[in-house]
N, C-alpha and C positions, 0 to 999 in steps of 0.2 A: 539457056532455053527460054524462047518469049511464049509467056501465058497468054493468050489472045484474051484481054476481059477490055474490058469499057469502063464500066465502076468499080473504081476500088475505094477500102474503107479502113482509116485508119483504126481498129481496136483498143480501145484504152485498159489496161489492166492495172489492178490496184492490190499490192500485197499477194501476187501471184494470180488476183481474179479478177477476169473479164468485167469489166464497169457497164453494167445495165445499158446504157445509151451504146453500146456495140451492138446491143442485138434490135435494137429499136432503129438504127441506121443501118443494118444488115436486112431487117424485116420492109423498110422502105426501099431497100435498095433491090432487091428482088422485085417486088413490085414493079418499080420504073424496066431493072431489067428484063421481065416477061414483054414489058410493053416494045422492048428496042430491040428485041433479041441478041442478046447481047448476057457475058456473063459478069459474075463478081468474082472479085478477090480481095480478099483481107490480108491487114497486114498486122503481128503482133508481136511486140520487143519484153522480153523480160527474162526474166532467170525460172527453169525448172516449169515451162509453160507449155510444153509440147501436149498435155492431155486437154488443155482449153480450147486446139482447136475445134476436136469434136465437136460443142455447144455455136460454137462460128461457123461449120459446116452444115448444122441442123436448123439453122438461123436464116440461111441463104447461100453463104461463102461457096464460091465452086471449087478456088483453089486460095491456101493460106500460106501465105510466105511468113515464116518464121525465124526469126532473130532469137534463140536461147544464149544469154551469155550473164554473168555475173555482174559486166558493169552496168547492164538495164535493167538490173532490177529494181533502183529506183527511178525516175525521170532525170535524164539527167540530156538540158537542150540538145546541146552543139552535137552527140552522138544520135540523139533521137533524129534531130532536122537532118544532118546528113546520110543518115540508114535511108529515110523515106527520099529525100529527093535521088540520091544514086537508085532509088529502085522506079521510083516515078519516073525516070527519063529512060531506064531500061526497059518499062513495058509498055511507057505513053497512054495512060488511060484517058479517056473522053471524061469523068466526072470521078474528081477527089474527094471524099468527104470526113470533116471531124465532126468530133460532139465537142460543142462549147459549155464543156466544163473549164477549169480554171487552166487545166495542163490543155487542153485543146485551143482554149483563146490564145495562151502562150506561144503554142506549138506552130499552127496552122500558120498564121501570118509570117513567119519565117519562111517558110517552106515554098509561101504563095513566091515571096520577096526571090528567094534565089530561083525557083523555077521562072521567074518574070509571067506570072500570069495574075488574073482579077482574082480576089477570095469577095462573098458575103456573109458577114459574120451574123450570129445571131439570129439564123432561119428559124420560122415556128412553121414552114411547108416547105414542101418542093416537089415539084410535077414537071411533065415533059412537054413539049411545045409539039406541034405537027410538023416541024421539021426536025424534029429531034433532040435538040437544045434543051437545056438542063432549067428551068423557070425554078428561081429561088423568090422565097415567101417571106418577107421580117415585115418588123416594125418600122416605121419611120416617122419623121415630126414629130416627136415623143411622144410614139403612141397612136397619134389619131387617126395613121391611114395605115395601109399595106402596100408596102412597094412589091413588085412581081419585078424580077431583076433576070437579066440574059446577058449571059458573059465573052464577049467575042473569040477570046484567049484560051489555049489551053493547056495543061486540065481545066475544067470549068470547077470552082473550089469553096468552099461552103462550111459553115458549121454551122451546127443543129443544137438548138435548145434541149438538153436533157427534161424529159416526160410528157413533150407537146407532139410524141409519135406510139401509136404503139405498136409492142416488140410482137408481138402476134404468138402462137404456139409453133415450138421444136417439134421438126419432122425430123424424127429419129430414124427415120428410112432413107431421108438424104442421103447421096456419095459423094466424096468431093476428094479432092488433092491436097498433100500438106507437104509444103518447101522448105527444108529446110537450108535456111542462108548464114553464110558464113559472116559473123560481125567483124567488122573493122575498128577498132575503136578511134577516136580522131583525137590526137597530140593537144595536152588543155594546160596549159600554165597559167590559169586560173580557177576557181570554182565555182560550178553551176549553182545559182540558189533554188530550190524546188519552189516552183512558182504558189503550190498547194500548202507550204511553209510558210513561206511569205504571206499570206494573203491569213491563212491563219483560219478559215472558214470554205467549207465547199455548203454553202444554202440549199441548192440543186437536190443534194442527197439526203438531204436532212430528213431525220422520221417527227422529228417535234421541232418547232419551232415559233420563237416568244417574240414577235414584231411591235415596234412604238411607230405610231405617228404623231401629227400632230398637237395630240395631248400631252407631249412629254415638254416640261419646260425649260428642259436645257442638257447640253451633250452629254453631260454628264448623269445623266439621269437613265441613260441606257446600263449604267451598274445594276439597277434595279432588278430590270429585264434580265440582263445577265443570270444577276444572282439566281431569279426561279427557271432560268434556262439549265445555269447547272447540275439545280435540285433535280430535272426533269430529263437531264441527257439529252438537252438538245442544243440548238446556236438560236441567236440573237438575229433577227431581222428587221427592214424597216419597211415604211414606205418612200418613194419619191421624193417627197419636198426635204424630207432631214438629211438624206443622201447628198442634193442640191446644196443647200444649205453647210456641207459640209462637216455637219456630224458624228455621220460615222462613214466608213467604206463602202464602196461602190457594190461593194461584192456581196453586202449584206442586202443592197435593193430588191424587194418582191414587186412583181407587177409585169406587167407585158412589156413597158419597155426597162424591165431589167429580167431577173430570173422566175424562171415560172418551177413551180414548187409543187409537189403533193404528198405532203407528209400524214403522217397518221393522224397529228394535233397540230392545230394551227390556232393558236393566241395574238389575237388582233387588238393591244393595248392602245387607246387613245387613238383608232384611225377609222375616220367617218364611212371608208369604202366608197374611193372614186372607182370608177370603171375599169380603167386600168391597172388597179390594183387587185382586184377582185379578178380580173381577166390573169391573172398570173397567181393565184392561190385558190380560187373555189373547188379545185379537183382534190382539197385536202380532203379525207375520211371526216374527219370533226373539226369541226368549224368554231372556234369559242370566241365572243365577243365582248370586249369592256370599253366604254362610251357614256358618256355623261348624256349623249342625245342621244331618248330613247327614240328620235326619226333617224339616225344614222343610218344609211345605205346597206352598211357592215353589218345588221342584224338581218334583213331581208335573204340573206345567206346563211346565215349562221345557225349550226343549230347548237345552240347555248348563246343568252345575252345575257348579259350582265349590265343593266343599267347602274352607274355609279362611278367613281373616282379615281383610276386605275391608284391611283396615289394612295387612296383608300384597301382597293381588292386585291393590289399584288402584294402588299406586307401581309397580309391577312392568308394569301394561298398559299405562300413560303412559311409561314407561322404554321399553319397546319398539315401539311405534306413533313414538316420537321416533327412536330409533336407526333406524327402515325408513324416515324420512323422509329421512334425512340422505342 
């Protein structure tokens, strides 16, 4: 049976629940839809997720194809990309979209590759053109401009910066339709590594998180950070130049042209606050600053500075969050 929609949107679920940037790409996606008239459809693979649509249908979703089976219950590529593109070419939508988190960066380009059409990764917009066409928003030049991209190909395919949209309020009045699809599983005489394993850090989601820049004198000096990331329950972040540099993973970069962040606590050890960088974490709740330059850019945000030696103030806030535990 074909669903007449236009935008569909791939949903991410994590331990049986809907990942935030679903309803924030559902919530834009309605939007664009009202503009085109035109519907959505989602699409959502896991085990034991048949009540998640509801939240997908109150979100925007008109109609949700759903995949319930025991082998998606964790990500696992080869069956994910082939579920979505045998259904992408069964309903031909005019605009695909992921959230580029680590499974959607993984995900998406695959999917772009066998359907033979353009993806733009790492949108922080996306609006419709007067003829209709999908106008995708990132970064480019590390950073310094905005390219506005129009994709000739289709689906038109994209993934979305998790927290640079917001999800808007559940209209719990919504009606919508829920599919359920029968899985295939696809023959693997190898195994999938989970991209979110590998990588060892999703920053995106993070509620706390302990960033070094340039203050830090060497890669090994991100133990530090570490250490009162784990006192704190949160992950380890950078800026740009140490990422460059090749200190730590890509995956840890904060800033517009990496991940854009807004956790509860944001600890900006040793980094002066270029633009870019601040352009990708000032939506944090609390802002906490350590910087030897009390003109650092990084306090003009901040609310807490801490002029002085991160080398000095982070043995010193590990020292004391331990002694209040005891």
């Amino acid at each position: 049976m074909k669903v007449h929609s236009n935008i569909m949107v791939f949903c991410e679920q994590r331990e049986g629940k809907v990942h935030p940037i679903s309803f924030e790409l559902l919530s834009k996606s309605k939007e664009m839809a009202d503009r085109l008239g035109v519907e959505i459809s989602a699409v959502l693979l896991g085990e034991s997720i048949i009540e998640e649509t509801i939240e997908l249908i109150q979100y925007g979703a008109d109609t949700v194809f759903v995949y319930d089976h025991p082998s998606l219950r964790e990500f696992d590529l080869l069956n994910y990309k082939h579920t979505i593109v045998d259904l992408v070419r069964e309903q031909s939508p005019e605009i695909l979209l992921f959230g580029a988190t680590n499974l959607g960066r993984s995900l998406a380009p695959r999917v772009s590759v066998a359907l033979n059409t353009g993806l733009t990764a790492d949108c922080i917009g996306l609006d419709i053109d007067e003829d209709g066409s999908l106008i995708q928003i990132r970064p480019a030049f590390t950073g310094n401009i905005l390219a506005w991209i129009k994709t000739s190909t289709r689906p038109q395919m994209a993934t979305v910066r998790y927290k640079v949209m917001q999800a808007g309020s559940a209209d719990i009045s919504r009606k919508g339709k829920v599919i359920r699809r029968e899985f295939q599983p696809v023959p693997s005489f190898f195994t999938i590594i989970d991209q979110e394993k590998l990588n060892g850090v999703d920053i995106s989601g993070a509620e706390i998180i302990i960033s070094g820049g340039r203050g830090l004198k060497k890669p090994d000096d991100f133990s530090l950070l570490a250490e009162l990331a784990d006192l704190l329950g949160g992950v380890v972040g950078s800026s740009r130049p140490l990422v460059d540099e090749g200190w730590i993973g890509r995956e840890h970069q904060v800033g517009f042209s990496g991940n854009t962040v807004k956790p509860k606590f944001y600890i900006a050890c040793g980094i002066s606050g270029s633009a870019q960088h601040m352009a990708g974490m000032r939506g944090a709740d609390v802002i906490i600053a350590i910087n030897t330059d009390p003109s650092a850019p990084i306090f003009q945000i901040a609310d807490y500075g801490i002029v002085g030696d991160l080398y000095e103030v982070v043995p010193r806030l590990i020292e004391e969050i331990r002694r209040r535990r005891k």
